[in-house]
N, C-alpha and C positions, 0 to 999 in steps of 0.2 A: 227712646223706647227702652223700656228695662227688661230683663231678661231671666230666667230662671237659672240663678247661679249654679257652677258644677257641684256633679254630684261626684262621690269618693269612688276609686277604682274599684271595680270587684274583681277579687283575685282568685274567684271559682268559676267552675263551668258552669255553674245555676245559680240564679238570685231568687228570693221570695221579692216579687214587685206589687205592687199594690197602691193605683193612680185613685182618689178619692172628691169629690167635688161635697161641699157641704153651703146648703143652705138653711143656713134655722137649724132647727132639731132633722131637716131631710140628706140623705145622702143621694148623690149618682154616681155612679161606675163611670169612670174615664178609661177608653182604652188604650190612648195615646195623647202625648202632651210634649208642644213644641214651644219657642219662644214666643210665640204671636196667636197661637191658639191651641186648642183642644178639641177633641175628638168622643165624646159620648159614648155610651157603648151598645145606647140607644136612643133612638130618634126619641127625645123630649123638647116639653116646653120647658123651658127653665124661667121661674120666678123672677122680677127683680132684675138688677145689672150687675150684680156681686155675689162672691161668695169667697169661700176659703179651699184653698188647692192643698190637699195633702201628698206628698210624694215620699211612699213608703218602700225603700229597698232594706232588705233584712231586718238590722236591728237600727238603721239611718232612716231619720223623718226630719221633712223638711216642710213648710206650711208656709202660705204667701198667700196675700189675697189677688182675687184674679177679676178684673171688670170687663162687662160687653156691654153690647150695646142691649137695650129692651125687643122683646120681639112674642110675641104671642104663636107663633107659628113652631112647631116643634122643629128640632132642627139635630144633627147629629156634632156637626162641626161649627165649631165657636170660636170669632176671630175674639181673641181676648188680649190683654195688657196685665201684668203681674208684679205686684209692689212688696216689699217687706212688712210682713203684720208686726205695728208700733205697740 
């Protein structure tokens, strides 16, 4: 299973964070994101079995793409798998 490698310490009291899912030209709000899945920020259907995981703290971005399974049913949490975009 691969995992979403660490991110760099924040050595303030507040980070600007900003979880991003991208598919195509559409974006979704992620509102948590662990090694095996994600968390929406709203119950959608999500497109397709892939997309592109953006993980924005401050001026650090990191981007990986992240696969599920298909499902037409809207859902908020998504067991996912996440590889290094080649």
């Amino acid at each position: 299973m691969s995992t979403v490698s660490p991110l760099p310490a924040i050595r303030r009291s507040s980070a600007d964070v900003r979880l991003t899912l991208y598919i195509g030209a559409t974006s979704y709000r992620i509102a948590q994101i662990a090694e095996d899945f994600f968390i929406l920020s709203q119950e959608t259907a999500l497109p397709g079995t892939s997309g592109i995981v953006c993980i924005q703290i401050d001026e650090y971005e990191k981007r990986e793409v992240a696969t599920w399974e298909a499902s037409d049913a809207p859902r908020r949490r998504v067991q996912a798998s996440y590889s290094p975009i080649v």
